[in-house]
C-alpha positions in Angstrom: -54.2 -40.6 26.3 -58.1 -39.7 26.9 -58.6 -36.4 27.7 -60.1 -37.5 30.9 -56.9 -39.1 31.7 -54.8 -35.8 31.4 -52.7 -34.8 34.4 -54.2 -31.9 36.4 -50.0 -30.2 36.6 -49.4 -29.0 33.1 -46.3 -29.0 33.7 -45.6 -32.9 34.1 -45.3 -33.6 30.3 -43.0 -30.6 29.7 -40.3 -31.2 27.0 -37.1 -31.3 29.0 -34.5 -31.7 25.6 -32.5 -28.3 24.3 -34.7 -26.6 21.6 -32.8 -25.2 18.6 -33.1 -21.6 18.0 -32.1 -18.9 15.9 -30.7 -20.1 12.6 -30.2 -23.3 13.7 -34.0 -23.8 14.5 -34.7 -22.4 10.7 -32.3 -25.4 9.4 -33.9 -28.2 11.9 -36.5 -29.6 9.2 -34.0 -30.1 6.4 -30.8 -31.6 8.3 -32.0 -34.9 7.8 -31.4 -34.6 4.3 -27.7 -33.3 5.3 -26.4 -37.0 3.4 -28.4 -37.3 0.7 -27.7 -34.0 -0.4 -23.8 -34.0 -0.1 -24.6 -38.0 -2.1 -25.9 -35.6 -4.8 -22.7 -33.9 -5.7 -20.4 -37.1 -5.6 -19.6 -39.3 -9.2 -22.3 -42.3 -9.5 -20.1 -45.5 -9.1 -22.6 -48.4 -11.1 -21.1 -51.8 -11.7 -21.8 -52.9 -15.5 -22.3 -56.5 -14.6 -22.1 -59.3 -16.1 -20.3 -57.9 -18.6 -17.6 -56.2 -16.1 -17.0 -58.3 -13.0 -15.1 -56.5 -10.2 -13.3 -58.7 -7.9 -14.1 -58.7 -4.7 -12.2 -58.1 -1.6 -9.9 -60.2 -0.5 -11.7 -61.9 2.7 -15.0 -62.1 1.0 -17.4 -64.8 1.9 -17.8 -67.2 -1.4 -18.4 -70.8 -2.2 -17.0 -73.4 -0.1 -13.5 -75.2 -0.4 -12.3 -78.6 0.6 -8.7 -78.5 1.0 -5.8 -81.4 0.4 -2.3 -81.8 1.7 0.8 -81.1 -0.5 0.2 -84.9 -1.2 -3.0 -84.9 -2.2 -4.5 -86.6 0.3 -7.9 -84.8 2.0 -7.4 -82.6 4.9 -11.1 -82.9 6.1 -11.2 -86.2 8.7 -15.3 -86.5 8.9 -15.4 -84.7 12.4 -19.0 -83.2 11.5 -18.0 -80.3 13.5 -18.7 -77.5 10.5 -22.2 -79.3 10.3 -23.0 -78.4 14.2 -21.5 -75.1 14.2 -24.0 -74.0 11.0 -26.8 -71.9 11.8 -29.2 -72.9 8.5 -28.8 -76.3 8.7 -27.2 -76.1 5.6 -24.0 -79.0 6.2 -24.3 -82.6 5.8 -21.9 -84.7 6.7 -20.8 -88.2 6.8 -17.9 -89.7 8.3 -15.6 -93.1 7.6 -13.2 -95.0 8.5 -9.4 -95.3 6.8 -9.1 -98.8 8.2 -11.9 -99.9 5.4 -9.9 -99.0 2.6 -8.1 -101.9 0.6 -4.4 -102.1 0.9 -3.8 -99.4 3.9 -5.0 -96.7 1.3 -5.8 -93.7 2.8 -8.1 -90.7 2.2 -7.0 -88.3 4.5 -4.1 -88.7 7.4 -5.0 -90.6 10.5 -8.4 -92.4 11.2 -10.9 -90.8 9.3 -12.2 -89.1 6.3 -15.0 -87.5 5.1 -17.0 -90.1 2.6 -20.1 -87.7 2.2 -20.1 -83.8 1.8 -23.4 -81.6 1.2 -23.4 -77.6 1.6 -26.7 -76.7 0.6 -27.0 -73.2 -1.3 -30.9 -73.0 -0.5 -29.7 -72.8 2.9 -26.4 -71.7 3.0 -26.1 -67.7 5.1 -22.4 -67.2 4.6 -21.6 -66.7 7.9 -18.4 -68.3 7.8 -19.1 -70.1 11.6 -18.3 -73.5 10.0 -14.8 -72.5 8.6 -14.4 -71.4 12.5 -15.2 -74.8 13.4 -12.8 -77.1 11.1 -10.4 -78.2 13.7 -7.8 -79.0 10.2 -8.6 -76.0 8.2 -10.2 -78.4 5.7 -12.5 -76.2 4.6 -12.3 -72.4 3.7 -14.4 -70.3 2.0 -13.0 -68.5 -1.6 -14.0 -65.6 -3.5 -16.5 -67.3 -5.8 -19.6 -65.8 -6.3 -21.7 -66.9 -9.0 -23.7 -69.6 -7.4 -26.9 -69.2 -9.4 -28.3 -72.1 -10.6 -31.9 -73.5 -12.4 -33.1 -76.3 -10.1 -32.9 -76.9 -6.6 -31.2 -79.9 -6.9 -28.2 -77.9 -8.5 -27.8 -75.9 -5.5 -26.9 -78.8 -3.3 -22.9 -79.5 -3.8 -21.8 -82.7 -3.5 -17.9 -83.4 -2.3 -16.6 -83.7 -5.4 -17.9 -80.2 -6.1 -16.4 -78.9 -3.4 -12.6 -80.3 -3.5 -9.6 -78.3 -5.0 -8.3 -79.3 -7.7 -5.2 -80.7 -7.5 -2.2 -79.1 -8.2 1.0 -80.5 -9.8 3.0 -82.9 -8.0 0.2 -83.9 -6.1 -1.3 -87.7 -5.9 -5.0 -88.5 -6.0 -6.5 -90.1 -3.0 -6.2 -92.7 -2.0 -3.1 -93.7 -1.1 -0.8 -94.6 2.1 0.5 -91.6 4.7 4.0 -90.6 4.0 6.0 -93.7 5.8 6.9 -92.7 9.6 4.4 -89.7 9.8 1.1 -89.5 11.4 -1.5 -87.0 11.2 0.8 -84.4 13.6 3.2 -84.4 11.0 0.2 -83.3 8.3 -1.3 -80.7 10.9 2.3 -79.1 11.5 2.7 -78.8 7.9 5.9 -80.9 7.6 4.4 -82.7 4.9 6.1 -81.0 1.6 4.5 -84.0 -0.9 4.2 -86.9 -2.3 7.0 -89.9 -2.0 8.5 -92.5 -3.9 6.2 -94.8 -1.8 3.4 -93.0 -2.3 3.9 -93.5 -6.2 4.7 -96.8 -6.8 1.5 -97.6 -4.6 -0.6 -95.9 -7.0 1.7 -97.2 -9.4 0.9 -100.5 -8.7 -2.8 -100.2 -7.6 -3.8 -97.1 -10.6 -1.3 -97.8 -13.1 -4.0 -95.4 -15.7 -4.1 -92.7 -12.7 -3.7 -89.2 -14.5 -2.0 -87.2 -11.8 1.1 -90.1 -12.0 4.4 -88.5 -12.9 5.7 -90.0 -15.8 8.2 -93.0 -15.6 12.1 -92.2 -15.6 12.8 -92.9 -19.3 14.6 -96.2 -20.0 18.6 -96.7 -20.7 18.7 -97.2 -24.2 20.4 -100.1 -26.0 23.8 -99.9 -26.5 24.8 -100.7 -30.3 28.4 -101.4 -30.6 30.1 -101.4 -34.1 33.1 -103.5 -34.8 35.9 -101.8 -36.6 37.1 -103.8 -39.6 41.0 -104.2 -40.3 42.3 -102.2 -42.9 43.6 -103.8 -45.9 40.6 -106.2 -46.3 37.0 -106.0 -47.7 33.9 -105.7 -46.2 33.1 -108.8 -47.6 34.8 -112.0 -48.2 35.4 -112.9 -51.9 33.7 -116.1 -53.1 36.2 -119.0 -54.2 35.8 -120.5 -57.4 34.7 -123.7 -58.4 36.9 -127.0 -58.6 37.4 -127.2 -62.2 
């Protein structure tokens, strides 16, 4: 304020706030340093990484996972939902339709699936808004970390990166709905895995399919051996020749 814009009552301006005094206003200018002097006398904690990786807590935010049913089938349906909710921009996704598989072949239960998946890292906050979003719990976030990468293109995941892997006794999509479910009976969780259905489809359509269990081994051949009479050789003898 200009001095020719001082008030004429002194007394306008006057500092209303408790002053410290005695010992406590000879301690005032160092109490800010009240944490970073009881920081001096406590062990220094440093993280040797790469070389020692510390896990980290349990609900961290990570890399992105697309999750499957016990039967391997997808859980995301191609909603687009987790691509809305995301604050960077960071989602792409693009829906299909079951109906335009061959055969009744399925990707995920009921009408759609999920044919293209993008999370780019560039963009990517961690925020954790889309995992809110997934009306299936398709995707969830794990406690990967390591995400660094040397071009830009490498930071975009494709669906494939993104997918678990699938775990034993499961079937690789795609392939039919267990036979009288629909996609309640997936959601509800009642859905344990795959059928003998489910196998001899993929059976049929992917005989070299790797996550196939392996064919009930065949009864072998039955050899029956015939006893011979005692009192006799193996072999007949040879008659003689008509003199």
């Amino acid at each position: 304020m200009a001095d020719d814009q001082k008030p004429d009552r002194p007394g306008e301006y006057e500092v209303r706030r408790p002053q410290a005094k005695g010992l406590r206003e000879l301690v005032a200018p160092v109490a800010g340093f009240g944490v970073t002097f009881s920081s001096m006398f406590r062990p220094t904690v440093t993280e040797q990484y790469p070389r020692q990786k510390v896990p980290p807590k349990p609900r961290y935010h990570g890399r992105h996972q697309l999750n499957r049913y016990p039967d391997g089938l997808e859980k995301c349906i191609g909603c687009e939902l987790c691509a809305w909710a995301c604050p960077a921009d960071a989602i792409y996704v693009e829906g299909a339709d079951n109906a335009d598989l061959p055969d009744g072949g399925h990707m995920s239960p009921g009408e759609r699936y999920g044919r293209v998946y993008q999370i780019n890292y560039l963009r990517c906050i961690f925020c954790g808004l889309c995992i809110e979003a997934c009306p299936t719990r398709a995707l969830t976030m794990t406690n990967e970390y390591e995400l660094a990468g040397p071009t830009r293109e490498g930071m975009i995941w494709e669906k494939q990166d993104l997918l678990a892997p699938l775990r034993e006794g499961m079937l690789a999509a795609p392939h039919p709905m267990v036979p009288g479910t629909s996609d309640t009976e997936y959601y509800r969780g009642e859905v344990s895995g795959p059928v003998a259905e489910q196998v001899e489809w993929v059976r049929e359509h992917r005989p070299d399919d790797p996550t196939l269990p392996p064919e009930p081994a065949g009864r072998e051949p039955e050899v029956r051996r015939v006893a011979q009479p005692s009192g006799r050789s193996a072999r007949p003898s040879a008659r003689k020749g008509a003199r």
